[in-house]
N, C-alpha and C positions, 0 to 999 in steps of 0.2 A: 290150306295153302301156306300158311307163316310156318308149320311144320316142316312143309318142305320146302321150303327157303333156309330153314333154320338147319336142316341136317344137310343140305347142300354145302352149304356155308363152313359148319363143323367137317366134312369129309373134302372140302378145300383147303382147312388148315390143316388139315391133319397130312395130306398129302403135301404140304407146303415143308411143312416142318420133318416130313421124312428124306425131301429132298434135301433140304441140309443137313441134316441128319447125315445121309450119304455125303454129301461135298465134305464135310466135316473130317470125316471117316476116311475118306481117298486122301486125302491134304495129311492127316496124320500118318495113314500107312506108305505114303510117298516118302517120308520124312523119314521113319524108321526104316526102308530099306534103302535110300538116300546114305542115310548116315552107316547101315551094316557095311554095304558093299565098298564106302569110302575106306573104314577102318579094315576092311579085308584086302586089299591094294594098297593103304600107304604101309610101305615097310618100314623098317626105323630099323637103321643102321648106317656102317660105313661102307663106301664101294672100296676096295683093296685092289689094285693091279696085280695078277700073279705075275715073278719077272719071267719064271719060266715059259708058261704060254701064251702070256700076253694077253689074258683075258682077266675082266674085271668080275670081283664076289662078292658078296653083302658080308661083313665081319660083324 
């Protein structure tokens, strides 16, 4: 009987700790395509008026 309380117990933490395990794991891979997709959208430049068509371009 204390055996199997005892391997109950272990295969409670264990699935404890794979849960954060996971939460851990989303939180960071949230972060690195958080930050990919930021630096893939912000441009870095200037916007320039063309005078001829009157439309703006990143210089």
């Amino acid at each position: 009987m204390i055996r199997l309380i005892l391997f109950s117990f272990i295969g409670v933490m264990i699935l404890y700790i794979y849960y954060l395990f996971r939460r851990q794991l989303h939180w960071v891979l949230q972060r690195v395509c958080h930050t990919r997709v930021k630096s893939r959208t912000d441009v870095k430049g200037t916007l320039v008026k063309d005078p001829l068509t009157g439309e703006y371009y990143v210089k």
